[in-house]
BAKOL-863018 format. One record per residue (C-alpha): residue in three letters; x negated, y negated, z negated. Coordinates in pm, whole numbers, plus 50000, padded with zeros to 5 digits. Layout:
N
ALAXYZ
...
END
This chain:
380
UNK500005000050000
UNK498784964250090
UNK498404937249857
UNK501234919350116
UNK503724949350091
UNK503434941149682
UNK503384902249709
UNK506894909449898
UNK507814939449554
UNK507164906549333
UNK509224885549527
UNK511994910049531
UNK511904905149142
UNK512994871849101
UNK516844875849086
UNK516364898448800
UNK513564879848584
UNK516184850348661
UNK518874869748501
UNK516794883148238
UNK514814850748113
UNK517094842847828
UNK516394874747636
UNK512344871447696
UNK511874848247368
UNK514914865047161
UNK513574898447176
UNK509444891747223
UNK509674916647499
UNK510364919747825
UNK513704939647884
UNK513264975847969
UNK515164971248277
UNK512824945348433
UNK509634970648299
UNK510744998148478
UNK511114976548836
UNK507634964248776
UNK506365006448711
UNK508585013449034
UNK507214988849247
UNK503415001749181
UNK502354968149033
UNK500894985348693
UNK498465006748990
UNK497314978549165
UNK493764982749048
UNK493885020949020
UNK491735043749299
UNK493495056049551
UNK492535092149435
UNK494705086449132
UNK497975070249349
UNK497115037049315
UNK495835012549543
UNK492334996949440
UNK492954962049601
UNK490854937949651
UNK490404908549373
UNK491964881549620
UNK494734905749705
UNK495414914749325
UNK495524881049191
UNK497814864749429
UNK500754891349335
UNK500114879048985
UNK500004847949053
UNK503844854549235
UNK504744869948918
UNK503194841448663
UNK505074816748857
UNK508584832948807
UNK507734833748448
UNK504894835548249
UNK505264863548009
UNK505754882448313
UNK502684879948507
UNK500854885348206
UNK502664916148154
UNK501844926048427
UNK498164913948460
UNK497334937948136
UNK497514972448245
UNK497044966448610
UNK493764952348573
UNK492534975448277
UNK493275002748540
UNK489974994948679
UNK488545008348408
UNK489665044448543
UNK486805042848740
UNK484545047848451
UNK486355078148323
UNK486085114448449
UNK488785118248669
UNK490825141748410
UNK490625119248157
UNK491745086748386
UNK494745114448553
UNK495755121448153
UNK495505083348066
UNK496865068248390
UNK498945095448482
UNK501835098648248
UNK504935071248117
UNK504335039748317
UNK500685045548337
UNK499845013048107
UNK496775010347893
UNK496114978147683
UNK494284965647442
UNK491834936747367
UNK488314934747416
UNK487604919947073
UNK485064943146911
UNK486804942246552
UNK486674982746565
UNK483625005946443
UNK482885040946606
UNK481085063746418
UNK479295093646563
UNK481445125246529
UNK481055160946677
UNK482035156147043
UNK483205120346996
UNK483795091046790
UNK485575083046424
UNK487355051446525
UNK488825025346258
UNK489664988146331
UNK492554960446382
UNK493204941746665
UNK494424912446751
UNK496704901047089
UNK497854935647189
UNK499954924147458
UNK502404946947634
UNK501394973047354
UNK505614980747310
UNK505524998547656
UNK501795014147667
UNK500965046947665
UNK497245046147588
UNK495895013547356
UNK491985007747396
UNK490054990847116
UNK486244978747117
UNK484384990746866
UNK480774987846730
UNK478565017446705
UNK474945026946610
UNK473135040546831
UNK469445052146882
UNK468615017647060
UNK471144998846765
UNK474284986446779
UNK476354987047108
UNK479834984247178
UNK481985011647295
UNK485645008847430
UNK487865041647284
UNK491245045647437
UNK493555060447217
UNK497045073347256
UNK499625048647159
UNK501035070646899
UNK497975070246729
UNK498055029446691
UNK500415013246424
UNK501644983246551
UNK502174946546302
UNK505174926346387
UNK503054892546412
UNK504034876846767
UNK505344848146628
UNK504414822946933
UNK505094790147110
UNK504974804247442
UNK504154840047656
UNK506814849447368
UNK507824877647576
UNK504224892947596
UNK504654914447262
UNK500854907347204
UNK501064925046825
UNK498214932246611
UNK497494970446609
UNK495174990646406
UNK493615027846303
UNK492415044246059
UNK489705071146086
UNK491275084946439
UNK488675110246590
UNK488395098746987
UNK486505123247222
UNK483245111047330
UNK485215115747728
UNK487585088247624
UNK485315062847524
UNK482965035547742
UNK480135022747651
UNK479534984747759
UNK476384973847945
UNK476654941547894
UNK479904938447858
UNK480444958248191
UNK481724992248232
UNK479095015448423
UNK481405033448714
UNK481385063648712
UNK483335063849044
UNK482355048649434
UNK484245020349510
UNK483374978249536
UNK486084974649292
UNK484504993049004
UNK480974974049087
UNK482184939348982
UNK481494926848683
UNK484284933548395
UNK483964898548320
UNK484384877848615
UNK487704901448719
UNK488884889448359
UNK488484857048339
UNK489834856048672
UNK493054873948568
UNK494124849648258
UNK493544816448495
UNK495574833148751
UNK498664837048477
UNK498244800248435
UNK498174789948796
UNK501024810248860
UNK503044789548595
UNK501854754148711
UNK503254763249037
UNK506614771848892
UNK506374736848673
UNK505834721749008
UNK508614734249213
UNK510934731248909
UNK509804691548914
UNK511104692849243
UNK514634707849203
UNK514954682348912
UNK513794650349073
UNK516754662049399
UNK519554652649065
UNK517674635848769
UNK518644596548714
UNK516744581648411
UNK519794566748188
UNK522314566848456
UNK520604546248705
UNK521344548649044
UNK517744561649179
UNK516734600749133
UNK513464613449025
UNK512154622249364
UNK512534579949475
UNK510514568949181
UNK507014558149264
UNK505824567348953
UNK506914606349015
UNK505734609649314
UNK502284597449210
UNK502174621348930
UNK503834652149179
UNK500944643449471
UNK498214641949145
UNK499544677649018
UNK499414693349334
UNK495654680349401
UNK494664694649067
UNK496214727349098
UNK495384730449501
UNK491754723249363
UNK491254748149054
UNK492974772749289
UNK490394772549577
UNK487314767249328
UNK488574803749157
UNK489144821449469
UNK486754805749654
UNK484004817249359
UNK485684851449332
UNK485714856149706
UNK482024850149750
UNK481134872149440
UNK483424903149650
UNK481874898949973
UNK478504903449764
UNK479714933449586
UNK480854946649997
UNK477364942250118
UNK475914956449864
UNK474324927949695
UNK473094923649366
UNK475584902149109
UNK473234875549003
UNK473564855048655
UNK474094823748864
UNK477854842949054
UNK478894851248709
UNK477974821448619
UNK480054803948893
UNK483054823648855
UNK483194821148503
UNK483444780748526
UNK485474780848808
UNK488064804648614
UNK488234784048329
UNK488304748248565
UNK491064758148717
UNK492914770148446
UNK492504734348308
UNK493354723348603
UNK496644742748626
UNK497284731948263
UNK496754692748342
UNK499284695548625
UNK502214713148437
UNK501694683348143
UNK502214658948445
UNK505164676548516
UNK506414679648176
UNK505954635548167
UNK507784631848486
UNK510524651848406
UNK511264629648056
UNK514084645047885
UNK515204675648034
UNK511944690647934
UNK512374690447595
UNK515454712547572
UNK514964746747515
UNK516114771947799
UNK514394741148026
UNK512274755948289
UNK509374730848293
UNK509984736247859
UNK508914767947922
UNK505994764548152
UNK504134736647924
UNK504334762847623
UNK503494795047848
UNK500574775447992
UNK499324761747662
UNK499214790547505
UNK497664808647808
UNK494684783147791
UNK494204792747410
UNK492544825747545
UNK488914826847413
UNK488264836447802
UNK489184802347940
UNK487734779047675
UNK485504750547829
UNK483964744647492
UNK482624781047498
UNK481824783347883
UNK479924753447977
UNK477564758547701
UNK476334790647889
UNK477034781948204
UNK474864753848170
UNK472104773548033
UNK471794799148330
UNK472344766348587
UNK468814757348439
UNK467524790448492
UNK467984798248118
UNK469624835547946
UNK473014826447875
UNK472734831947513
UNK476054857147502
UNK476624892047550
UNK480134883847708
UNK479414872048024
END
């Protein structure tokens, strides 16, 4: 399947994550109903090899179908983004394991990357306690990951151990501004014994394929910080074209000129559209370069991580500036709850909370390996 053939599956959504979108912030969840069309139109396999039934698009491909879905709502895309881009991770599994993991329920692992877990050598695996934080989509997985810490002959390294769901209890703390519908959760175990088969160990924060493939080659990273500033593109373009169908009817205190006439709007609409056009084509334009590396068989240097990594996190500031222009121009109707552009400034705000797209902890690195320097993390 092509990543058009599931751009058109997403579009085919929106009547029903119309329907739905009251219930996302009563119940914390998305509605069973609207999970299921999402599992039967493949989009949780996007990322997963072909050998296993999925796909394995390419990175441009992947992220403009969540982009489709972030712009009908939020809570959705990232829903969505979750398991279909921890799929990758199949390719650094044994095939049986990545069949049992990927291959039963909806196929959904999730998780958080947060090493708040320790591992400690077992026979034929790992003794795995921790608690995580931001366990989104956890409600509907089948398998939960958690990164641990683990000594090792050359010291401490970290280690992702997938888990079955069932093994995970799950704290009621979602208790958000916006992406209310993700269900991120805290999770924890205690002392679960994981087979050495289910676990990955991180090279620098990458996982080492254990599968052929581009896909599996680029860096864990750069595919993740590309994911989250996606989700928040795809909701500045929904502010945007909400700003539109408001400024067609909206009168400021009964006065006889709509939105759309107002200098003023149309300033801020053209200055929103440069912003997000521009973070947009920075990402994909970084992203792109960094896959046609990965094609010819290139090495990933420092300086393309480095590049995607800032471009990522631009344009999710970008995307973040332009929905706060739209929330100004739209004056009172974006206050009300239920409001569409209401929704958007508090899905996108709390998007651009992720650790992954904060400028203060980026361009501190960044800016060390644009002078030649280490970076100075682990996670990058």
């Amino acid at each position: 399947m092509t990543g058009a053939k599931f751009l058109t599956a997403a579009r085919r959504l929106e009547p029903l994550v119309a329907k739905l979108r009251e219930r996302f912030d009563r119940d914390r969840e998305l509605p069973r109903e609207l999970v299921d069309e999402l599992h039967a139109a493949g989009l949780f396999r996007m990322w997963l090899p072909r050998a296993l039934g999925g796909a394995e698009l390419p990175p441009l491909e992947f992220l403009e179908v969540i982009e489709e879905l972030s712009r009908q709502d939020g809570s959705v895309g990232w829903c969505t983004v979750i398991p279909a881009g921890y799929a990758r991770l199949s390719g650094a599994l044994d095939e049986g394991v990545a069949r049992t993991v990927f291959g039963a329920g909806l196929g959904a692992l999730v998780g958080t990357l947060n090493p708040t877990g320790t591992a400690v050598a077992a026979s034929g695996g790992y003794r795995v306690t921790g608690r995580w934080g931001y366990g989104s989509f956890i409600g509907y997985s089948d398998w939960v990951l958690g990164n641990c810490v683990t000594d090792s002959s050359g010291g401490q390294e970290m280690r992702l151990c997938l888990f079955p769901r069932a093994d995970a209890e799950v704290f009621d703390v979602w208790h958000v501004g916006g992406l209310r519908a993700t269900g991120s959760n805290d999770y924890q175990v205690k002392d679960v014994f994981v087979p050495e088969q289910h676990t990955i160990k991180l090279v620098d924060f990458h996982p080492p394929p254990r599968r052929a493939g581009p896909l599996y080659a680029v860096p864990m990273t750069s595919t993740f910080v590309s994911c989250v500033a996606t989700v928040v593109l795809g909701i500045a373009r929904g502010a945007l074209e909400e700003l539109v169908q408001i400024g067609d009817v909206k009168r400021t205190a009964g006065g006889p000129i709509v939105l759309r006439d107002k200098p003023l709007a149309q300033a801020d609409l053209a200055r929103a559209e440069a912003l997000l056009g521009s973070g947009r084509a920075y990402l994909f334009d970084e992203l792109g370069k960094m896959w046609e590396d990965t094609l010819a068989g290139r090495e990933i240097t420092l300086r393309a991580r480095a590049s995607v990594k800032l471009a990522a996190c631009h344009a999710a500031q970008c995307a973040i500036q332009a929905v706060d222009l739209a929330y100004q121009s739209a004056g009172g109707v974006s206050v009300y709850q239920g409001s569409r552009i209401e929704r958007c400034f508090r899905d996108a705000h709390v998007a651009g909370q992720h650790v992954a797209l904060s400028m203060q902890a980026t361009l501190e690195p960044v800016g060390r390996v644009l002078f030649g320097l280490p970076p100075g993390m682990s996670r990058f």
